[in-house]
Biopython code that builds the backbone (N, CA, C, O; Angstrom):
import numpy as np
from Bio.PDB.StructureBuilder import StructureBuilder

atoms = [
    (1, "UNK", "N", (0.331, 9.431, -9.650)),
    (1, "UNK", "CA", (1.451, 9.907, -8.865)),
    (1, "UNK", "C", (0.982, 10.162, -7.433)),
    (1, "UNK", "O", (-0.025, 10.808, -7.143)),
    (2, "UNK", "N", (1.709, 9.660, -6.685)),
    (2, "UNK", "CA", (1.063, 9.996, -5.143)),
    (2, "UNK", "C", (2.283, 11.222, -4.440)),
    (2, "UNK", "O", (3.510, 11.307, -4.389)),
    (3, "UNK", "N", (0.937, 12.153, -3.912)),
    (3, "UNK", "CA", (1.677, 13.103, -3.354)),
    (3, "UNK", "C", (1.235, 13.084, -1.608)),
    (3, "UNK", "O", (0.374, 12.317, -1.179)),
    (4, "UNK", "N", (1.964, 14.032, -0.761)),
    (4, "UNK", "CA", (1.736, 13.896, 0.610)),
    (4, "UNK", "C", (0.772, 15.255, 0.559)),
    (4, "UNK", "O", (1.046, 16.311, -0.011)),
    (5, "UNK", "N", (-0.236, 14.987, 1.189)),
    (5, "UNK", "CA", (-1.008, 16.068, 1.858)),
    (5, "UNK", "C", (-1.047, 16.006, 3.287)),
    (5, "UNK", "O", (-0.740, 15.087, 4.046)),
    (6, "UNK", "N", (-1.692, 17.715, 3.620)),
    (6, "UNK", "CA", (-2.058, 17.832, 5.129)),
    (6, "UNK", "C", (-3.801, 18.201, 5.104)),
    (6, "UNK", "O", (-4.214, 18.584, 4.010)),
    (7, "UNK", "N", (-4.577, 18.129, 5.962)),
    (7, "UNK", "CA", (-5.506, 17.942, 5.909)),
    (7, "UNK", "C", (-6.179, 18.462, 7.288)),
    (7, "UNK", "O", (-6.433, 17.421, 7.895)),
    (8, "UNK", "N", (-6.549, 19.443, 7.996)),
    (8, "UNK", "CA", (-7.195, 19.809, 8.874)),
    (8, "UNK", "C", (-8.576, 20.520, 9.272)),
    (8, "UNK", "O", (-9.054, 21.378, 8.529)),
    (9, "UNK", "N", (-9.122, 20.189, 10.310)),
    (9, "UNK", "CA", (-10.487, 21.155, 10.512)),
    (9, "UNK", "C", (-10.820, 22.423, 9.899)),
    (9, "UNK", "O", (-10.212, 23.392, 10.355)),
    (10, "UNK", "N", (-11.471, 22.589, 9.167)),
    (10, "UNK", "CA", (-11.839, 24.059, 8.517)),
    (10, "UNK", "C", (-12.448, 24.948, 9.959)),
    (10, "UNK", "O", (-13.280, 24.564, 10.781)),
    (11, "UNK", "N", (-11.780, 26.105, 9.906)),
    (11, "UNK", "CA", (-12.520, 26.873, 10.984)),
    (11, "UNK", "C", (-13.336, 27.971, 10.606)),
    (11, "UNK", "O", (-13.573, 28.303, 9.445)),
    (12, "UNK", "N", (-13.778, 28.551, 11.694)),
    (12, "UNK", "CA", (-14.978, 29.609, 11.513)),
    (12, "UNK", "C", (-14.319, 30.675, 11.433)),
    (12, "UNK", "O", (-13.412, 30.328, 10.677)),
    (13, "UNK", "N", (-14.060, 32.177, 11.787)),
    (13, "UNK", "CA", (-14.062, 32.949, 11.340)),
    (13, "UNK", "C", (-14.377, 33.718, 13.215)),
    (13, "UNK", "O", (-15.495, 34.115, 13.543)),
    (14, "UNK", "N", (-13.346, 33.762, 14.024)),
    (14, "UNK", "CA", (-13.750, 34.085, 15.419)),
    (14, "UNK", "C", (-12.910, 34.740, 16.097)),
    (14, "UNK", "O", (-11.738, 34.365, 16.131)),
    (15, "UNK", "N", (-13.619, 36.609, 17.238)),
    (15, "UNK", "CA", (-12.655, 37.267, 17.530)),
    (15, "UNK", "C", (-11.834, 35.960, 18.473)),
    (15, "UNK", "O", (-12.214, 34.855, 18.857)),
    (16, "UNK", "N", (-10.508, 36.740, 18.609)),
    (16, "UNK", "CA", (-9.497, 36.373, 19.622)),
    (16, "UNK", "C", (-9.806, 36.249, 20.893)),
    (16, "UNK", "O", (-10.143, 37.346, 21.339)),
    (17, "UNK", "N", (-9.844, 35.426, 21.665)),
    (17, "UNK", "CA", (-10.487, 35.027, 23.117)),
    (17, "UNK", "C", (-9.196, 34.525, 23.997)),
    (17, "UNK", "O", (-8.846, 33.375, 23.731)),
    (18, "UNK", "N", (-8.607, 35.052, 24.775)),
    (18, "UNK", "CA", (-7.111, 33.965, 25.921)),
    (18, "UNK", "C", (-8.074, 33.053, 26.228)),
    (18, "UNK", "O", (-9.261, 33.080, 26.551)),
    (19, "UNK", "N", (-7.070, 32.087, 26.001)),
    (19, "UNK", "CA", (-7.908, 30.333, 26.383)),
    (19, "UNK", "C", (-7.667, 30.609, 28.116)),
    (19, "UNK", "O", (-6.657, 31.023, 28.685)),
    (20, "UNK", "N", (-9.018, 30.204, 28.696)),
    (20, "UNK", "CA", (-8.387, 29.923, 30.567)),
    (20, "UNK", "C", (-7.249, 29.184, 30.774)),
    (20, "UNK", "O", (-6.769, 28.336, 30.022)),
    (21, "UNK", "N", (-6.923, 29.488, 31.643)),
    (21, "UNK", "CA", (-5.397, 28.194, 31.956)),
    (21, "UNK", "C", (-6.304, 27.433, 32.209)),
    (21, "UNK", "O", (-7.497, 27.695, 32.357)),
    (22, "UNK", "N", (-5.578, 26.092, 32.293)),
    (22, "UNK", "CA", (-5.780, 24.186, 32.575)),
    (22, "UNK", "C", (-4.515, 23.625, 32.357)),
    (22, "UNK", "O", (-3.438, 24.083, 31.973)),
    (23, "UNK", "N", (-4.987, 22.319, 32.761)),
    (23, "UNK", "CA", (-3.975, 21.515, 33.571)),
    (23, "UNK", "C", (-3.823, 20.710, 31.927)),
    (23, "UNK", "O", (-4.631, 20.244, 31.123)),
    (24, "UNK", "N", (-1.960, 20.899, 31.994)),
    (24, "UNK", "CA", (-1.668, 20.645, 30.574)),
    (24, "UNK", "C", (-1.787, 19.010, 30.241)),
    (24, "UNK", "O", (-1.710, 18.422, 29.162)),
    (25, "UNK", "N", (-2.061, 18.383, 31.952)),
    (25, "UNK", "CA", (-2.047, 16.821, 31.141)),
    (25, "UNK", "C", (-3.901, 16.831, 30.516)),
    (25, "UNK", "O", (-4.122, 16.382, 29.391)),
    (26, "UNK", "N", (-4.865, 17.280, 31.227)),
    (26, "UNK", "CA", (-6.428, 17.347, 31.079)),
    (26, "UNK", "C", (-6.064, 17.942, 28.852)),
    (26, "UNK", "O", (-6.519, 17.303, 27.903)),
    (27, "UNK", "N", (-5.367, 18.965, 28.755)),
    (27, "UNK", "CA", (-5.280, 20.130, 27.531)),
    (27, "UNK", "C", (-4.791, 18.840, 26.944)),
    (27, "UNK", "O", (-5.192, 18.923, 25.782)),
    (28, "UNK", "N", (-4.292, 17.932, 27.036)),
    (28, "UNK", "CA", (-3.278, 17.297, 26.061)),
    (28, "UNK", "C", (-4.195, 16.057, 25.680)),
    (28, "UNK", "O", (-4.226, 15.712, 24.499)),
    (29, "UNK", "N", (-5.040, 15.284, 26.754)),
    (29, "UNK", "CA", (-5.799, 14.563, 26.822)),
    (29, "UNK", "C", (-7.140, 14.975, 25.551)),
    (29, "UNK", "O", (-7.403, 14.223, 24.612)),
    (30, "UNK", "N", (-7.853, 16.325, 25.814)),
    (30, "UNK", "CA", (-8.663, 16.711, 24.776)),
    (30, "UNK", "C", (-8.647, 16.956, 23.453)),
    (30, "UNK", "O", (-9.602, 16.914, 22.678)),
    (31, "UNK", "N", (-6.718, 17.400, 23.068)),
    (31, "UNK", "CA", (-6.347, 17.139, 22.110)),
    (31, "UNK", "C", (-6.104, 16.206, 21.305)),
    (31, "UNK", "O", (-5.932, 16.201, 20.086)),
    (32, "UNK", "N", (-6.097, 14.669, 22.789)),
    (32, "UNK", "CA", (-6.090, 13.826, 21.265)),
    (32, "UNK", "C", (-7.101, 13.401, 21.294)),
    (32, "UNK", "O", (-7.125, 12.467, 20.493)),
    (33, "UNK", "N", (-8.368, 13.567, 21.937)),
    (33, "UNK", "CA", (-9.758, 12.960, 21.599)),
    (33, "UNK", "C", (-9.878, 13.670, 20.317)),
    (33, "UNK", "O", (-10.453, 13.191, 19.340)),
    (34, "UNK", "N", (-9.231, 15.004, 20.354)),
    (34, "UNK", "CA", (-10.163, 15.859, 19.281)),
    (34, "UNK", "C", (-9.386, 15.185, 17.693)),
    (34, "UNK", "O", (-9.984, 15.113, 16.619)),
    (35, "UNK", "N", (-7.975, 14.764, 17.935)),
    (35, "UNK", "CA", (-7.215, 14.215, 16.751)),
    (35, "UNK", "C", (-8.255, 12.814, 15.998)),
    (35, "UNK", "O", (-8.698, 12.637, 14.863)),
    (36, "UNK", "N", (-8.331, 12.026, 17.269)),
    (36, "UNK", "CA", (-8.834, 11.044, 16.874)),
    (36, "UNK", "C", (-10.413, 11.121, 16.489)),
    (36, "UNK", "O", (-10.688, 9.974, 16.135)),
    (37, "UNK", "N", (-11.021, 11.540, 16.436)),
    (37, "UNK", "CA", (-12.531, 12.278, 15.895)),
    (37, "UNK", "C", (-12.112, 12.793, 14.807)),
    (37, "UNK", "O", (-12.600, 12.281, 13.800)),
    (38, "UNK", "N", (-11.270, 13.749, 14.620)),
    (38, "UNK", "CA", (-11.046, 14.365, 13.307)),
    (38, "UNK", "C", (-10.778, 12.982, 12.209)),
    (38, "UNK", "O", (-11.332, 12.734, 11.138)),
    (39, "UNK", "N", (-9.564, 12.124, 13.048)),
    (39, "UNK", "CA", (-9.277, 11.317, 11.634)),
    (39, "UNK", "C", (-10.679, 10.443, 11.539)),
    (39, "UNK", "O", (-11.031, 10.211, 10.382)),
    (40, "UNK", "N", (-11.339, 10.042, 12.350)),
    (40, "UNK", "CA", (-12.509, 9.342, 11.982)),
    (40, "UNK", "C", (-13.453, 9.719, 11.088)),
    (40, "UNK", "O", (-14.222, 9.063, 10.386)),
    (41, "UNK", "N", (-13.219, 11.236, 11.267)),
    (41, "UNK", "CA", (-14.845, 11.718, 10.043)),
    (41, "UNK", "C", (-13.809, 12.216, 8.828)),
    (41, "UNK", "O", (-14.346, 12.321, 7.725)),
    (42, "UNK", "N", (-12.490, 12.510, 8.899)),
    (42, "UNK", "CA", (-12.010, 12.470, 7.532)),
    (42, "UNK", "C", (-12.157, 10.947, 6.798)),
    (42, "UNK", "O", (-12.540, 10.772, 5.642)),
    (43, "UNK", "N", (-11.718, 9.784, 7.851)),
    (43, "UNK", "CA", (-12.084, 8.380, 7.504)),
    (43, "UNK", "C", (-13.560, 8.161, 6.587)),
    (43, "UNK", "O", (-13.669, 7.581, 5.507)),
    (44, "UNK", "N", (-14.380, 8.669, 7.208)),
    (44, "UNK", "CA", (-15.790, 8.191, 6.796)),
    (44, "UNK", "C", (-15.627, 9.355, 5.689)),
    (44, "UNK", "O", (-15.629, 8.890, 4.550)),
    (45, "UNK", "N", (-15.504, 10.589, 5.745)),
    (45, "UNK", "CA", (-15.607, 11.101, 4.292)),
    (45, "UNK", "C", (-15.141, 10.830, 3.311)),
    (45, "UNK", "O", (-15.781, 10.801, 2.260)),
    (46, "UNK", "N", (-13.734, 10.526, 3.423)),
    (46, "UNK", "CA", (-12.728, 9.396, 2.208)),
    (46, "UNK", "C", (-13.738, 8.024, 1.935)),
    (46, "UNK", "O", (-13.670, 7.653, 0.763)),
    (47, "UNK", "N", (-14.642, 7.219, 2.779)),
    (47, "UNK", "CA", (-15.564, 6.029, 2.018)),
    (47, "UNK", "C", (-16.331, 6.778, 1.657)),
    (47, "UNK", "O", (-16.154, 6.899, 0.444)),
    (48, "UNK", "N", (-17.201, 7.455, 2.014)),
    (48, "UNK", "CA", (-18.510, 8.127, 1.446)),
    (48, "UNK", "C", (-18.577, 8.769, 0.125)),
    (48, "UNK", "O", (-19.538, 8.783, -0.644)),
    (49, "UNK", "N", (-17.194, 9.398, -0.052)),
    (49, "UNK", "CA", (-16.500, 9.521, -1.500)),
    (49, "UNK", "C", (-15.699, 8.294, -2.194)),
    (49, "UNK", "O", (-15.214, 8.485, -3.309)),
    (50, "UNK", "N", (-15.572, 7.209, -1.643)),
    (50, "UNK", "CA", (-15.115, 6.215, -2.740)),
    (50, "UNK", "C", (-13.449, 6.473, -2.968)),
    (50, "UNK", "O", (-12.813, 5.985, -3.902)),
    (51, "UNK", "N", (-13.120, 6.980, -2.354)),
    (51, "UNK", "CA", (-11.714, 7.873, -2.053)),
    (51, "UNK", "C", (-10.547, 7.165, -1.278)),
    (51, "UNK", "O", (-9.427, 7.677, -1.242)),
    (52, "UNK", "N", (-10.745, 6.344, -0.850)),
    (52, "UNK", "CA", (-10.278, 5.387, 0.217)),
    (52, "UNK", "C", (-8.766, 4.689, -1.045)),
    (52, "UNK", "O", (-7.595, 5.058, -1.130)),
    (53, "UNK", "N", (-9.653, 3.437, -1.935)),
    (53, "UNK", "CA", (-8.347, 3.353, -3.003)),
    (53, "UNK", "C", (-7.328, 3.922, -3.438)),
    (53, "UNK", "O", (-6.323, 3.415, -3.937)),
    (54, "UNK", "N", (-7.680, 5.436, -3.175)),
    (54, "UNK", "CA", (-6.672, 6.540, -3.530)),
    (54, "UNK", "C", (-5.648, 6.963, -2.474)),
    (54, "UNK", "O", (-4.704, 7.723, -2.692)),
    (55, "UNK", "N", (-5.896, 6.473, -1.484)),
    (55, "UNK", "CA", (-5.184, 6.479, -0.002)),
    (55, "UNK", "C", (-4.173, 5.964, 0.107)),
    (55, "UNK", "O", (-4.305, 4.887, 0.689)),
    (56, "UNK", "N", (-2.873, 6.249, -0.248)),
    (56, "UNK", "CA", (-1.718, 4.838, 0.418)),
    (56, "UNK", "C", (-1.321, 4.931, 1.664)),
    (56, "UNK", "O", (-0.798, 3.953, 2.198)),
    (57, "UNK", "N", (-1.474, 5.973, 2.267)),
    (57, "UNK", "CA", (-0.877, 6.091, 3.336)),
    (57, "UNK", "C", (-1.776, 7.547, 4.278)),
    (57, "UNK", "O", (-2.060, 8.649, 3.809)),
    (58, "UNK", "N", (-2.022, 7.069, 5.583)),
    (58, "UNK", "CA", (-2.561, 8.166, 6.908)),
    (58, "UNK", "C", (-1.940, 7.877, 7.942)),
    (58, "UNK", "O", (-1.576, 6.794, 8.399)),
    (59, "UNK", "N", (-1.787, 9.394, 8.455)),
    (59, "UNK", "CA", (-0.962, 9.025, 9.425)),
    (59, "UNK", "C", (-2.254, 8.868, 10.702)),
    (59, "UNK", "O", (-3.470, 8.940, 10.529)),
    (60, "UNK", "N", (-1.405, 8.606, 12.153)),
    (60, "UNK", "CA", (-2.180, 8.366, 12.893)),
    (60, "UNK", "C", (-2.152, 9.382, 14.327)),
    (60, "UNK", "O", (-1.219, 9.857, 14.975)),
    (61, "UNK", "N", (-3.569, 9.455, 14.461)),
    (61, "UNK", "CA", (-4.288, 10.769, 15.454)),
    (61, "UNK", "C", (-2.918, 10.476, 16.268)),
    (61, "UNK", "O", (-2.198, 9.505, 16.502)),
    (62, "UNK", "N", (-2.973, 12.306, 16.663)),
    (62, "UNK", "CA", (-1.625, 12.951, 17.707)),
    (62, "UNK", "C", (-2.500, 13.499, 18.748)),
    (62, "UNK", "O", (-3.548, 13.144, 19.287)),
    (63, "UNK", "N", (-1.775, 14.391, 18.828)),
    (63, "UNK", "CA", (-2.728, 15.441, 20.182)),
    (63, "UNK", "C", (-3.438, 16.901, 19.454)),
    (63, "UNK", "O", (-4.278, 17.576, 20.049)),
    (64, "UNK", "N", (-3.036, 17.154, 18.370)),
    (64, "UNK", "CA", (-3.669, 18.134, 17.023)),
    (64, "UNK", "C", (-4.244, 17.338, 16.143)),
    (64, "UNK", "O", (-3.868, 16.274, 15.650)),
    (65, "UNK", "N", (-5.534, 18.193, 15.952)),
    (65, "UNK", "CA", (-6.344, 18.096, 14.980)),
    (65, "UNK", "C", (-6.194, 17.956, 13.760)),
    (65, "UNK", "O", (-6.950, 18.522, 12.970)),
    (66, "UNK", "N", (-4.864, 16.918, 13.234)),
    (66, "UNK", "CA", (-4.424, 16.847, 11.953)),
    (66, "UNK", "C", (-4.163, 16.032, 11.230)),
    (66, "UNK", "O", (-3.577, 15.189, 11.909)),
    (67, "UNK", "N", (-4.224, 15.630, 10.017)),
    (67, "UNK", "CA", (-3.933, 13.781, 9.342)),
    (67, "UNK", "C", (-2.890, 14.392, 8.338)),
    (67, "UNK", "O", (-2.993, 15.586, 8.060)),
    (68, "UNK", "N", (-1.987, 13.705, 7.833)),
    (68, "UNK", "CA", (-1.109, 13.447, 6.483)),
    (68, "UNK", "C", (-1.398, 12.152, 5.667)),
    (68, "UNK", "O", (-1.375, 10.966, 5.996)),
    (69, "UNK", "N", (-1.699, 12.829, 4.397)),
    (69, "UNK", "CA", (-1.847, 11.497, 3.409)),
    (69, "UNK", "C", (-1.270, 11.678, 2.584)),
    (69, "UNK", "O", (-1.076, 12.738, 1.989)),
    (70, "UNK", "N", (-0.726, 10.240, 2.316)),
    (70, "UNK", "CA", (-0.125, 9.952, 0.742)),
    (70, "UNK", "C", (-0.967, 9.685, -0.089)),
    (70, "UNK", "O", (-1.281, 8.496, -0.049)),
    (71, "UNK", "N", (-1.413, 10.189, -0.735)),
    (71, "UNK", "CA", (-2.823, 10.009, -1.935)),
    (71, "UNK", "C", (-2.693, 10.739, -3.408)),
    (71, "UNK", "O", (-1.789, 11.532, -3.671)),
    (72, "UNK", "N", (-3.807, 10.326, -4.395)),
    (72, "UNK", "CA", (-3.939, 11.323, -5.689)),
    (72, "UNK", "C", (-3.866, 12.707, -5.434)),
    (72, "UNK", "O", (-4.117, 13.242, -4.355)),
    (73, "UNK", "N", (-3.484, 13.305, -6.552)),
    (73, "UNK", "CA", (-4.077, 14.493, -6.593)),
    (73, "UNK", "C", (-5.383, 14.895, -6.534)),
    (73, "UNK", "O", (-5.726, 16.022, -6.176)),
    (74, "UNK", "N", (-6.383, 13.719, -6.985)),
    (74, "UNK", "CA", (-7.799, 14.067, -7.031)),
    (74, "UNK", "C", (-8.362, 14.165, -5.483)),
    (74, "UNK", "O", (-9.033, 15.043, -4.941)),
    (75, "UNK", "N", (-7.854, 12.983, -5.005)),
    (75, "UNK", "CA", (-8.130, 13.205, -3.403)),
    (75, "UNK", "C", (-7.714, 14.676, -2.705)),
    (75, "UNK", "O", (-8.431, 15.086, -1.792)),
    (76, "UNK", "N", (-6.899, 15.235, -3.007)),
    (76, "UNK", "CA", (-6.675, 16.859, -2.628)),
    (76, "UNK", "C", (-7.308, 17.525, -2.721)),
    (76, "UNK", "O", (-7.370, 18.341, -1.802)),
    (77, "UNK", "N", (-8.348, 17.694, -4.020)),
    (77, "UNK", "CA", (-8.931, 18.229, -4.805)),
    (77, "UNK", "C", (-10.167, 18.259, -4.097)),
    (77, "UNK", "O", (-10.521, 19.314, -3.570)),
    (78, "UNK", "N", (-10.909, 17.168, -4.015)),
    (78, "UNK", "CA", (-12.102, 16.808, -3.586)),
    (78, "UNK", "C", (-11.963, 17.396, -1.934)),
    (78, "UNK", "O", (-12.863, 18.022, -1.374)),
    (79, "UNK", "N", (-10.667, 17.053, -1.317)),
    (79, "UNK", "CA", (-10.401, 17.446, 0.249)),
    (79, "UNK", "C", (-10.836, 19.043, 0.356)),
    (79, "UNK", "O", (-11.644, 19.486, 1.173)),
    (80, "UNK", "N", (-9.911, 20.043, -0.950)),
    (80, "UNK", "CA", (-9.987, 21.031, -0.954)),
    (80, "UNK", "C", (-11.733, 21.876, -0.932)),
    (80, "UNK", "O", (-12.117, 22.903, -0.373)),
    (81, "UNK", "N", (-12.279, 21.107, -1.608)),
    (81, "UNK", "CA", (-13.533, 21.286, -2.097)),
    (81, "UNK", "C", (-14.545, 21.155, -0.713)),
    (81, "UNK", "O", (-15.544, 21.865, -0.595)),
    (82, "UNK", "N", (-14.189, 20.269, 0.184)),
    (82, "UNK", "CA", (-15.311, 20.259, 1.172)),
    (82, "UNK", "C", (-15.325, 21.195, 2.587)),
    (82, "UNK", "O", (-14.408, 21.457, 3.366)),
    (83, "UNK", "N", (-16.369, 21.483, 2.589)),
    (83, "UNK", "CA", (-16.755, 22.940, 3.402)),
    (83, "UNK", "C", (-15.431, 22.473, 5.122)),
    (83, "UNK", "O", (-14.865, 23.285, 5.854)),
    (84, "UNK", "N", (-15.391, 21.071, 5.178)),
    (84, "UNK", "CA", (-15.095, 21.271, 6.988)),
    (84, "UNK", "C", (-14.022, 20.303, 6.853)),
    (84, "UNK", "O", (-14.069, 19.237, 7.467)),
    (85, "UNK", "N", (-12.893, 20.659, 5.955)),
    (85, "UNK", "CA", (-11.610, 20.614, 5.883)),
    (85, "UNK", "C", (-10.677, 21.381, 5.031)),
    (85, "UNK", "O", (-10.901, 21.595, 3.839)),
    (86, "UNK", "N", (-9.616, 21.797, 5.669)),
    (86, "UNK", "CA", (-8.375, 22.155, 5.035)),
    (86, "UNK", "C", (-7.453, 21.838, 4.531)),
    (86, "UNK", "O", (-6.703, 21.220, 5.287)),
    (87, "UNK", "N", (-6.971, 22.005, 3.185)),
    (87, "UNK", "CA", (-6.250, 20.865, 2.512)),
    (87, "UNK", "C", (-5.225, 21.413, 1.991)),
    (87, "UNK", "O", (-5.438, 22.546, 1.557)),
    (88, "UNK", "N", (-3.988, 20.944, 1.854)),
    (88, "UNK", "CA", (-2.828, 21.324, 1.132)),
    (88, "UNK", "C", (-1.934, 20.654, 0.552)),
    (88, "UNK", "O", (-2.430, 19.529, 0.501)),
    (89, "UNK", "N", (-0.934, 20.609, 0.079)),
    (89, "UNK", "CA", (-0.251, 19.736, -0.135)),
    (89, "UNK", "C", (1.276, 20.270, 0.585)),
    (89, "UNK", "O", (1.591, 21.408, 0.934)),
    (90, "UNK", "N", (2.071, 18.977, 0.654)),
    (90, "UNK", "CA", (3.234, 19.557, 1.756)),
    (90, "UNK", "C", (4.243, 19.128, 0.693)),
    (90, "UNK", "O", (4.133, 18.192, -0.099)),
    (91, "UNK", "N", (5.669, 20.356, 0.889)),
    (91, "UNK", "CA", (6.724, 20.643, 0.264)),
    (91, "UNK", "C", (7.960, 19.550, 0.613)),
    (91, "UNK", "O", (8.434, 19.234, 1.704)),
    (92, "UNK", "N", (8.239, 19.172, -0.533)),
    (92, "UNK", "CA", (9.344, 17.919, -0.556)),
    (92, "UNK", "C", (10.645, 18.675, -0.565)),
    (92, "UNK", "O", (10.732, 19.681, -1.268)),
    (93, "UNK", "N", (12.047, 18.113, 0.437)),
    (93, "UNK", "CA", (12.993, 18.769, 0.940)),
    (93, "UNK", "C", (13.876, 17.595, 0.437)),
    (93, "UNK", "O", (13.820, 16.427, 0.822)),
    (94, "UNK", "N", (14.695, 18.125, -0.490)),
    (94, "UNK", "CA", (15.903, 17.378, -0.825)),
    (94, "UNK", "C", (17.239, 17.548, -0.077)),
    (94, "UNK", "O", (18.267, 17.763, -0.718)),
    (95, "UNK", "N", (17.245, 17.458, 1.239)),
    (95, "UNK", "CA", (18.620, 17.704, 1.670)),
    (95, "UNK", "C", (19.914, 16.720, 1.027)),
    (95, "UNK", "O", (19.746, 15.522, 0.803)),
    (96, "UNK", "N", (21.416, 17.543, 0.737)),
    (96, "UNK", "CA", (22.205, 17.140, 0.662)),
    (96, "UNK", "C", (22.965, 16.083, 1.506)),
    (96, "UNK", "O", (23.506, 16.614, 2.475)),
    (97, "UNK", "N", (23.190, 14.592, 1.417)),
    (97, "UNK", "CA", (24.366, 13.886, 2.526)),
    (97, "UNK", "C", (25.461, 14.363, 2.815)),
    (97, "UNK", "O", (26.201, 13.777, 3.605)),
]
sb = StructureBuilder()
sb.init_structure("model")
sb.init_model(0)
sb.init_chain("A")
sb.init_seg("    ")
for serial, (resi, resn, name, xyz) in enumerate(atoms, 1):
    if name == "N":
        sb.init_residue(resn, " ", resi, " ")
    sb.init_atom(name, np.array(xyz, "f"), 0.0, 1.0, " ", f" {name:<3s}", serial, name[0])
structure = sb.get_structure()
């Protein structure tokens, strides 16, 4: 059965700091380097686990640090399990026509 997950950077554990201001096109620019790095080493961790077959569907780097997959449950599982990602699964909305 394939379900949709979300999948993001595991973080540390850090007081509250105000980010300096910057220039929101430079802020928006770093965000998606940082998207596209993220999906790359979730990429290589899905082969390195053999996990990839289980993949039907990723979405593609934004300006946040975040991927959606259509995959197994086991792939969740294993996502959940590794120290430098966050894993969940996302809630299906039956709206009425």
């Amino acid at each position: 059965m394939w379900i949709e997950a979300i999948v993001m950077p595991r973080e540390e554990e850090t007081p509250y700091r105000p980010s300096p201001q910057r220039d929101r096109r430079a802020l928006h620019q770093a965000g998606c380097r940082e998207s596209l790095q993220f999906r790359d080493s979730l990429v290589r961790y899905l082969q390195a686990q053999q996990l990839m077959g289980q993949v039907k569907w990723m979405s593609e780097p934004g300006s946040l640090p975040m991927v959606t997959l259509r995959c197994h449950e086991r792939v969740l599982e294993r996502l959940r399990q590794a120290p430098e990602f966050e894993a969940g699964r996302t809630l299906s909305m039956e709206l009425p026509c």
